[in-house]
C-alpha positions as CSV (number, residue, x, y, z in Angstrom):
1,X,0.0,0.0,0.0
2,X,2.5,2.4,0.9
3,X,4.4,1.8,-2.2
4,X,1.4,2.4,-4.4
5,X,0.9,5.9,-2.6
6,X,4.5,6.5,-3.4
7,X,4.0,5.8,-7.1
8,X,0.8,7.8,-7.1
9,X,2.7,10.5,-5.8
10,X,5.4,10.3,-8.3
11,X,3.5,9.9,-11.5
12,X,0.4,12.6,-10.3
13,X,1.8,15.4,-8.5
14,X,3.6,17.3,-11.5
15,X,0.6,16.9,-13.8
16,X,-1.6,18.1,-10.9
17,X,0.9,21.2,-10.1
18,X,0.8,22.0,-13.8
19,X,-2.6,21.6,-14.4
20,X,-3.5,24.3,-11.0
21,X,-0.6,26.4,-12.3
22,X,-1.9,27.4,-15.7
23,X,-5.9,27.8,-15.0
24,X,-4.7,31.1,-13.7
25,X,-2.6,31.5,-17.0
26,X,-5.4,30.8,-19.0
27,X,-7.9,32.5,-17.5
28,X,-6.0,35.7,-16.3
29,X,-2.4,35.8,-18.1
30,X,-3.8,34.9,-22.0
31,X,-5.8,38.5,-22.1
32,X,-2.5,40.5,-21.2
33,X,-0.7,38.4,-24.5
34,X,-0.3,40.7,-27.1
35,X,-1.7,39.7,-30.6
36,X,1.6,38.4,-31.7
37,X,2.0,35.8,-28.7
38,X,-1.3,34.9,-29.0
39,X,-0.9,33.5,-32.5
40,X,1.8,31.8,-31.2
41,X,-0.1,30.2,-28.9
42,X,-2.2,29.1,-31.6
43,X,0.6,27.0,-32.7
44,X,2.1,25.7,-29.9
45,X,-0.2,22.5,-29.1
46,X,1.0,21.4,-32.9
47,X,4.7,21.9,-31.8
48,X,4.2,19.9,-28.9
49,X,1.9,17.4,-30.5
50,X,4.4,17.1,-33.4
51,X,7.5,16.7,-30.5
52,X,5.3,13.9,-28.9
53,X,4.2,12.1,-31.7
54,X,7.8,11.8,-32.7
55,X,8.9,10.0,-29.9
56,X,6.5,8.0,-29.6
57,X,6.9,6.6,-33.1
58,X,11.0,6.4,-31.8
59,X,9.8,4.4,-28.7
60,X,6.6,2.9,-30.0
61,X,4.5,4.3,-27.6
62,X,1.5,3.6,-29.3
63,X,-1.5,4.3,-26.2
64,X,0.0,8.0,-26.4
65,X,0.3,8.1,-30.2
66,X,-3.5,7.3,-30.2
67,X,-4.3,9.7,-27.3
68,X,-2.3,12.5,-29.2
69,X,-4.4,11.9,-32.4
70,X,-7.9,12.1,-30.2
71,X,-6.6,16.2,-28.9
72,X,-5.2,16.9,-32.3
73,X,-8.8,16.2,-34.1
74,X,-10.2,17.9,-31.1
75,X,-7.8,20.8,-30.9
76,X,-8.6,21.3,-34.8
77,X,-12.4,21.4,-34.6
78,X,-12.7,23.1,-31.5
79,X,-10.0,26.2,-33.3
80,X,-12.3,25.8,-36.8
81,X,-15.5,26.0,-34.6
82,X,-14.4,29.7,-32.8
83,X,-12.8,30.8,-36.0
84,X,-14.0,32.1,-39.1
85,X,-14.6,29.1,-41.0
86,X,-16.5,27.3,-38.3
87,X,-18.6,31.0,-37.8
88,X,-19.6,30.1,-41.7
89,X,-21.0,26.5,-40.9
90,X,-25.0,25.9,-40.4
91,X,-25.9,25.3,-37.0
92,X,-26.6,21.4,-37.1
93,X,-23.2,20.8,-38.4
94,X,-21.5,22.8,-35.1
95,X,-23.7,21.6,-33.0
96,X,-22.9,18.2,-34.7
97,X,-19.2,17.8,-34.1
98,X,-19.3,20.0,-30.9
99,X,-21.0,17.1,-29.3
100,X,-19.3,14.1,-31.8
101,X,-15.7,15.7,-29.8
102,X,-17.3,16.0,-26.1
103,X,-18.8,12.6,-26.6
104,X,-16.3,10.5,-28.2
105,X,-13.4,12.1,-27.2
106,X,-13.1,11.3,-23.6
107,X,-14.7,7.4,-24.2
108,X,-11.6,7.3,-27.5
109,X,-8.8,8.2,-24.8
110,X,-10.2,5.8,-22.3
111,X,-10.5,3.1,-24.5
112,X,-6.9,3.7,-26.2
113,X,-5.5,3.5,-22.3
114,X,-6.9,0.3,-22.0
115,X,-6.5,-1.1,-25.6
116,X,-3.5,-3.8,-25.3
117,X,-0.5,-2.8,-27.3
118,X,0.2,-6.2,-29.7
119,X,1.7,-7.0,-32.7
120,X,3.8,-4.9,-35.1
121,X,3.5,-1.6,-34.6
122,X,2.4,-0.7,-37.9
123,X,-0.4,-3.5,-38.0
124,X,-1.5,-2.4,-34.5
125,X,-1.3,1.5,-35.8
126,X,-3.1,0.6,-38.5
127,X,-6.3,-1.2,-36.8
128,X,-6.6,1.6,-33.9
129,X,-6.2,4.3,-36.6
130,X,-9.3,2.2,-38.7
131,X,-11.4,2.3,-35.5
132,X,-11.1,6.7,-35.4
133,X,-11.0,7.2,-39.0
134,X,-14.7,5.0,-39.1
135,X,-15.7,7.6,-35.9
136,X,-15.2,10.8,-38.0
137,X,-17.0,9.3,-41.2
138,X,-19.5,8.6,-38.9
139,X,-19.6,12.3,-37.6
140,X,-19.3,13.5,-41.1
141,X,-22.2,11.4,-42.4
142,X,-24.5,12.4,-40.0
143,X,-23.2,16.5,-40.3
144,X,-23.4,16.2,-44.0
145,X,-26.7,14.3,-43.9
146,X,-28.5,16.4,-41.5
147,X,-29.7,13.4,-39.2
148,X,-31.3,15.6,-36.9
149,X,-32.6,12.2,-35.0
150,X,-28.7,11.7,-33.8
151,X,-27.8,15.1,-32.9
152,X,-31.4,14.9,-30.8
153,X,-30.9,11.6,-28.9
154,X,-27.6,12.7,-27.8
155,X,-28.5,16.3,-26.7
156,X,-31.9,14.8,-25.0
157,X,-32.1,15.6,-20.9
158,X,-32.9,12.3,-19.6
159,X,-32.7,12.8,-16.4
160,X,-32.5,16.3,-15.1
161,X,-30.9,16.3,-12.0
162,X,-28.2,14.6,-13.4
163,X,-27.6,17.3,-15.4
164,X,-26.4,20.5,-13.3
165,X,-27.0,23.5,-14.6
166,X,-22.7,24.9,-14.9
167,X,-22.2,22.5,-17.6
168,X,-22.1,23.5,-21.1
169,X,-21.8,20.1,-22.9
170,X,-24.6,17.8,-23.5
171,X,-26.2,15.4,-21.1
172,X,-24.4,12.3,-23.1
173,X,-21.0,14.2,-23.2
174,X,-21.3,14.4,-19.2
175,X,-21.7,10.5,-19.0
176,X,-19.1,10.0,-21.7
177,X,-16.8,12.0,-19.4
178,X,-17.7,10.4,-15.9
179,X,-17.5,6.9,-17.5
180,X,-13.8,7.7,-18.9
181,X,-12.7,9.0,-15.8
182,X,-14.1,6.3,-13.4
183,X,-11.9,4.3,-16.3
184,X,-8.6,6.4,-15.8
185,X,-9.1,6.6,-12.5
186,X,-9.2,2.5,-11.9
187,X,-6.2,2.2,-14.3
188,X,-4.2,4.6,-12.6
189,X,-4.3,3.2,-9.2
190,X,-4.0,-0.3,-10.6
191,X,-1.2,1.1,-13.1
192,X,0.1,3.8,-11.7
193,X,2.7,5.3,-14.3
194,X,3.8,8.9,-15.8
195,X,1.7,7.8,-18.8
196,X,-1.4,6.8,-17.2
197,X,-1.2,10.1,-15.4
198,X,-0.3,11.9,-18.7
199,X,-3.5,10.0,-20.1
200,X,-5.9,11.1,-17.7
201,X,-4.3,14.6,-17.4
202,X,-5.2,14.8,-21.0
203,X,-9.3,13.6,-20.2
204,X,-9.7,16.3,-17.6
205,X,-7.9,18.8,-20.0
206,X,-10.0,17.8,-23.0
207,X,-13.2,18.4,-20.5
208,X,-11.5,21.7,-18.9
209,X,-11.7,23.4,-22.9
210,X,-15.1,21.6,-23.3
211,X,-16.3,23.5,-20.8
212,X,-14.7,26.7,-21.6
213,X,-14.4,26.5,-25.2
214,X,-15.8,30.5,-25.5
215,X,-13.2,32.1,-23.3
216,X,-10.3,32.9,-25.2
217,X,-7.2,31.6,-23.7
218,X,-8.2,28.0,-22.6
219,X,-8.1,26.2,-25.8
220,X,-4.7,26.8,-26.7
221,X,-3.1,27.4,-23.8
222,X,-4.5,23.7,-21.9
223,X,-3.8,21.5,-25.2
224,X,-0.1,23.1,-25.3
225,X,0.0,21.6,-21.9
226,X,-1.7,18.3,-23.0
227,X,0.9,18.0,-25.8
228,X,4.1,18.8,-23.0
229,X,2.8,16.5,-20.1
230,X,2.4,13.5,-23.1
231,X,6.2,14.6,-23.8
232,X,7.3,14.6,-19.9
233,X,5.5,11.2,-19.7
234,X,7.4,9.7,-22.6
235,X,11.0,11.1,-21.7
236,X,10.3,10.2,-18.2
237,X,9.7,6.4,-18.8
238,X,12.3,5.9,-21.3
239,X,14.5,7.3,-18.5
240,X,13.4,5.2,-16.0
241,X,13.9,2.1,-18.5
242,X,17.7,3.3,-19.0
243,X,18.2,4.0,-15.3
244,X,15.5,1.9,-13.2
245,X,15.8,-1.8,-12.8
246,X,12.2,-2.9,-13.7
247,X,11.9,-5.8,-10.8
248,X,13.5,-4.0,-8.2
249,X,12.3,-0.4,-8.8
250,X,15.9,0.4,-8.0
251,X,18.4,2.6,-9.4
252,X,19.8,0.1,-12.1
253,X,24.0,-0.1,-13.2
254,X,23.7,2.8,-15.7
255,X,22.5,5.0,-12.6
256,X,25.3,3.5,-10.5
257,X,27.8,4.6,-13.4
258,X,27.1,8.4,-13.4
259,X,26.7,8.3,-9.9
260,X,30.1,6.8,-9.1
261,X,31.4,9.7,-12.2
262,X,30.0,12.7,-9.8
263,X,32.0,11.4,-6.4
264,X,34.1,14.0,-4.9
265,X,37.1,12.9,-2.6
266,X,35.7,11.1,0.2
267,X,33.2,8.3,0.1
268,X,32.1,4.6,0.8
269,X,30.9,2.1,-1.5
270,X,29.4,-1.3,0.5
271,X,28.8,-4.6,-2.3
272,X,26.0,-6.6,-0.8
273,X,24.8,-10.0,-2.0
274,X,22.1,-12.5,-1.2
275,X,23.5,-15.6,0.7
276,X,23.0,-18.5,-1.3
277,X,20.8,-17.4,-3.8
278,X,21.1,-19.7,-6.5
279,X,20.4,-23.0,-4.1
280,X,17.2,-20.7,-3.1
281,X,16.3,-19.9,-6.6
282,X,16.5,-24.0,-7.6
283,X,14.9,-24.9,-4.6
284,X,11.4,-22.8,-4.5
285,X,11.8,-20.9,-8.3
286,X,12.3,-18.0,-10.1
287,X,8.9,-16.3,-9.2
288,X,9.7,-16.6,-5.3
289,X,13.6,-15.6,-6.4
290,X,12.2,-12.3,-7.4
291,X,9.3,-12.1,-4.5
292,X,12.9,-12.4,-2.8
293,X,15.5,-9.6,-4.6
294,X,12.1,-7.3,-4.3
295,X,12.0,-7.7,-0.1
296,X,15.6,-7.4,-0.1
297,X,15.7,-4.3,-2.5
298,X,12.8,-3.0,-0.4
299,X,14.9,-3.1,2.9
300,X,18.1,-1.6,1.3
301,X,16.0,1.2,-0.1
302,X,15.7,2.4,3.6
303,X,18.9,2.7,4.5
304,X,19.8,5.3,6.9
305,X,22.9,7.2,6.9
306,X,22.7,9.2,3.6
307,X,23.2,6.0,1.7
308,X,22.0,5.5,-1.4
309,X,21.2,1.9,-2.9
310,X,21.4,0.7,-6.3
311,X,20.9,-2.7,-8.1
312,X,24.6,-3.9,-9.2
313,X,23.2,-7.0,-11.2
314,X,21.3,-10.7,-10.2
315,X,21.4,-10.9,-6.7
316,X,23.9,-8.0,-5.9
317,X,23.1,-4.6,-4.8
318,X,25.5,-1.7,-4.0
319,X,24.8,1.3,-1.7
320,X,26.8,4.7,-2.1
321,X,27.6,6.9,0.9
322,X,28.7,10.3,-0.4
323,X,31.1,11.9,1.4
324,X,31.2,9.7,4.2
325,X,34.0,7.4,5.8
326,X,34.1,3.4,7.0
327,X,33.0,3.8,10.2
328,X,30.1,6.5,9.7
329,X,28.4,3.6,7.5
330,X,28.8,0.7,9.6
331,X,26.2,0.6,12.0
332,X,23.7,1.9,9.2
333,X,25.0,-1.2,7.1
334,X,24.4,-4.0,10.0
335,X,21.2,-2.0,10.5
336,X,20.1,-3.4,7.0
337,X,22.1,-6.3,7.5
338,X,19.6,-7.5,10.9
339,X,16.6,-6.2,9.0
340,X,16.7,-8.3,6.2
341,X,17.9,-11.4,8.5
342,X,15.1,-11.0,10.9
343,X,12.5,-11.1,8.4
344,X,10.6,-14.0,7.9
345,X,8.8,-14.0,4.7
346,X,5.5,-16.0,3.4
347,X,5.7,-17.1,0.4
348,X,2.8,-16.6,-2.1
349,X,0.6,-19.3,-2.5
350,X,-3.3,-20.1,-2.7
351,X,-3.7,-19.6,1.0
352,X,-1.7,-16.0,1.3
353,X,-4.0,-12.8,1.2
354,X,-4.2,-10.7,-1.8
355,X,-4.6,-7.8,0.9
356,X,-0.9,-6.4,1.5
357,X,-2.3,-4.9,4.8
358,X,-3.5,-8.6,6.0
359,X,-0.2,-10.0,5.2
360,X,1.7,-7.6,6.8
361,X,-0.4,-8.7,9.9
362,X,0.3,-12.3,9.2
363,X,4.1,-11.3,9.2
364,X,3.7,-9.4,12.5
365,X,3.4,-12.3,14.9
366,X,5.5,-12.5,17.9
367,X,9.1,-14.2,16.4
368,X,8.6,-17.4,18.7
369,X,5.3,-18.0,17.1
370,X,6.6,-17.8,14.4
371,X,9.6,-20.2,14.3
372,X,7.5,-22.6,16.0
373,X,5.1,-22.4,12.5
374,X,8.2,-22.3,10.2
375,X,9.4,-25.9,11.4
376,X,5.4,-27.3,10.1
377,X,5.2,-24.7,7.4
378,X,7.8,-24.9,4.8
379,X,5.9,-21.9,3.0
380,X,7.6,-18.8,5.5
381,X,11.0,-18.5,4.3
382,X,13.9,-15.7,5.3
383,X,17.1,-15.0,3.6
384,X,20.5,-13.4,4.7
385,X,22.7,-10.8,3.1
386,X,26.6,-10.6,3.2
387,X,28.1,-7.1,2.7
388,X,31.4,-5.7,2.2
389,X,32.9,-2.1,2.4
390,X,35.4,-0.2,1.4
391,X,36.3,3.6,1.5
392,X,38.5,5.9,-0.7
393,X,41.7,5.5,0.6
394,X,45.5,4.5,0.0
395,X,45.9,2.5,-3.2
396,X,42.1,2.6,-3.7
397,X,41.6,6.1,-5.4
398,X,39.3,5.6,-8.4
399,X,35.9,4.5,-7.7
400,X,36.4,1.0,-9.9
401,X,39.2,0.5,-7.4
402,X,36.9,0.8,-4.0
403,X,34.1,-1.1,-5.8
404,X,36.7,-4.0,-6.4
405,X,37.7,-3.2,-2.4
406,X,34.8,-3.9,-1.5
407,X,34.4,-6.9,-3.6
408,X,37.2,-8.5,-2.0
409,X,35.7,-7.7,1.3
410,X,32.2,-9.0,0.4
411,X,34.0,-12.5,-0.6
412,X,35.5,-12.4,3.0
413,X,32.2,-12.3,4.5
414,X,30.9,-15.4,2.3
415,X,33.8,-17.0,3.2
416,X,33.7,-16.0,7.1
417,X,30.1,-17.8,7.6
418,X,27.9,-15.0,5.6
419,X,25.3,-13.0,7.2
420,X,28.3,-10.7,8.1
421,X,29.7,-7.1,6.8
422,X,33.2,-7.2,5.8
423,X,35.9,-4.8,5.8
C-alpha cells in the first residue's frame, strides 16, 4: 500500500501542479498576451503534438500516439468552430461535431488507455487508426446528412438532475466524461505510471476546454499543456527504463555509473549479495527468487545514513555513501544487515491474502510464534545478506578500485560464515 501511494505521488503530482498552475494562466495571463503571442499560442499544441508524436513513433508508444491523435482532431475542430470558418458552418453541423468531440473524445482516450498494445507496430497502428477514422465518417455522415434524429438523442435531458446547470456540454458528453474518468481513475491506481497520469491529465484537459471553449485563452493554452505533459510522460519512462531496474524499482548499473562519475574525494561504497541465492532460486523458483531480490531491495532502499542503494546486477546490490567514511556507514550497514535477516517471509501461495495490509499482519506475529510455524510450514522462508565495504583510501583512489575493495571484502564475508559485513 504504501508503495502504491508513493507511485501515485510520483506519476500525479507534477501533472496536478501543472494543471493548478496554468488555469490562472489561461484564464488571467492569456488577455495580457499581445496579438503576436497569442498566434503563437495558436501554434504551440502542434509543436508539442508534433515533439510527442515523434517520440512516440521512436519508442513505439502507441497508447500515447492514439491519445495525441484524439486532442489533435479535437484541438482542430474546437480552433475551426471559434474561427471564421467554423462562424460560416449551419448550426446542425456545429452543433454536430461539438458534441461528436465531447462525446467520443473522452470514451476514444479511455478506451486507447486500455487497448492492449500487440503485434507490429504498424499492423497495431493501422487497426486503432481504422477504428477513429470510421468515428469521424461517422460524424461526417450524420453532419453532412443532417440526421437531426442523432444530434437529438444525444443532446436529449434524460434525467434532469443529473444534469447541473454549470455545464455547457450535452447530457451524453457528461456521461461520456464520468464513465472515462471512473476508467482512468481504476487504471491509474491499478497502473500507476507517468503515462497513465499523462493520459488522464489529457481527459480532464480535454473536458477543462469543453467546458470553456468561449473564453479565449483556454483552448490553446491547456492543449499546449496536453501536448508537454504526453512529452514529460514519454521522456520520463524511457529514462526510467535506462536508469530503473524494472523488478526491483531500484536505481539500475547505468544509474550506478554516473553516480560513481560525480564522487568528490571522500566516500564509501558497500557490495552486498544474497547468501545463497542460487540454491534458493533452484529450490522454490524464479517467481519466489524475485518475490525475494524485491523484499531485499525494499529493505536496502531504507537505508539510513545518507546512503543510497542501487541494483549492481542478479542478486547484488550496491549502496553509495557520499562523502562519508568506514565507520560512519557501519552501524547503518548492520542496520540493513539484521533487518533483512530478521525477516521472515511467506511465500505466495493459494492460502496467502491478496490484501498487502493482511499480510503484513500475518508477518507481524511475535518471532517465537513464528519459528514454532516455520518448522510445520515450509511456506515462510527468510534469507541473509553478506556485505562488504570499502572507502576511498591509500591504493584505492578511483571508484572502480573501492568497488573492487569492497568486492574483495564482500568474498570475506561469504567466506567467514555469511550473514556478516566485511571490511
Amino acid at each position: 500500500m504504501h508503495r502504491l501511494i508513493s507511485q501515485l505521488k510520483e506519476s500525479t503530482i507534477i501533472p496536478l501542479a501543472l494543471l493548478m498552475i496554468t488555469i490562472p494562466v489561461a484564464h488571467f495571463g492569456y488577455q495580457e498576451f499581445s496579438v503576436t503571442v497569442k498566434g503563437l499560442f495558436s501554434l504551440a499544441p502542434y509543436i508539442a503534438f508534433t515533439a510527442a508524436t515523434t517520440l512516440s513513433l521512436v519508442y513505439g508508444r502507441l497508447r500515447v500516439l492514439m491519445t495525441l491523435l484524439v486532442l489533435v482532431i479535437s484541438y482542430w475542430a474546437f480552433s475551426t468552430l471559434t474561427g471564421p470558418v467554423g462562424l460560416s458552418w449551419n448550426k446542425f453541423t456545429i452543433e454536430t461535431v461539438f458534441n461528436a468531440i465531447t462525446i467520443l473524445g473522452p470514451l476514444n482516450i479511455a478506451l486507447f488507455a486500455f487497448w492492449a498494445e500487440k503485434g507490429s507496430l504498424i499492423s497495431d497502428l493501422f487497426t486503432k487508426t481504422a477504428a477513429i477514422a470510421i468515428q469521424v465518417f461517422f460524424v461526417w455522415l450524420v453532419a453532412e446528412n443532417h440526421y437531426t434524429g442523432v444530434l437529438h438523442f444525444f443532446t436529449l435531458i434524460f434525467w434532469p438532475s443529473m444534469h447541473p446547470d454549470w455545464l455547457n456540454i450535452a447530457p451524453f458528453s457528461f456521461i461520456a466524461f464520468i464513465i472515462a474518468l471512473l476508467a482512468m481513475a481504476i487504471r491509474i491506481i491499478t497502473q500507476p505510471s507517468t503515462t497513465n497520469a499523462a493520459l488522464l491529465s489529457s481527459l480532464v484537459i480535454l473536458f477543462i476546454v469543453s467546458q470553456q471553449l468561449l473564453i479565449p485563452g483556454y483552448l490553446p493554452v491547456f492543449m499546449f499543456l496536453a501536448g508537454l505533459l504526453l512529452v514529460g510522460a514519454i521522456v520520463h519512462e524511457t529514462f526510467n527504463m535506462a536508469f530503473k531496474d524494472d523488478l526491483t524499482g531500484l536505481p539500475g548499473r547505468r544509474a550506478l555509473n554516473e553516480q560513481l562519475a560525480k564522487l568528490g574525494r571522500h566516500y564509501t561504497i558497500a557490495m552486498m549479495d544474497v547468501d545463497h541465492f542460487k540454491k534458493f532460486n533452484d529450490t522454490y523458483g524464479h517467481d519466489i527468487g524475485d518475490q525475494v531480490l524485491k523484499m531485499v531491495a525494499a529493505k536496502i532502499r531504507k537505508v539510513t545514513g545518507g546512503g543510497k542503494a542501487f541494483r549492481y546486477g542478479g542478486e547484488e546490490f550496491t549502496i553509495l555513501f557520499p562523502g562519508r567514511d568506514l565507520q560512519h556507514t557501519l552501524p547503518h550497514l548492520e542496520i540493513v544487515r539484521e533487518v533483512i535477516a530478521g525477516y521472515l517471509m511467506r511465500i505466495r501461495d493459494e492460502d496467502r491474502p491478496e490484501d498487502n495490509d493482511e499480510g503484513k499482519n500475518m508477518r507481524g506475529r511475535k518471532n517465537t510464534r513464528i519459528q514454532k510455524t516455520q518448522k510445520k510450514d515450509s511456506s515462510v522462508v527468510s534469507v541473509t545478506i553478506s556485505i562488504g565495504v570499502a572507502q576511498r583510501e591509500g591504493m584505492n583512489k578511483t571508484p572502480e578500485q573501492v568497488i573492487k575493495a569492497a568486492d574483495e571484502a564482500l568474498y570475506r564475508a561469504k567466506h567467514g560464515g555469511r550473514n556478516k559485513v566485511s571490511t
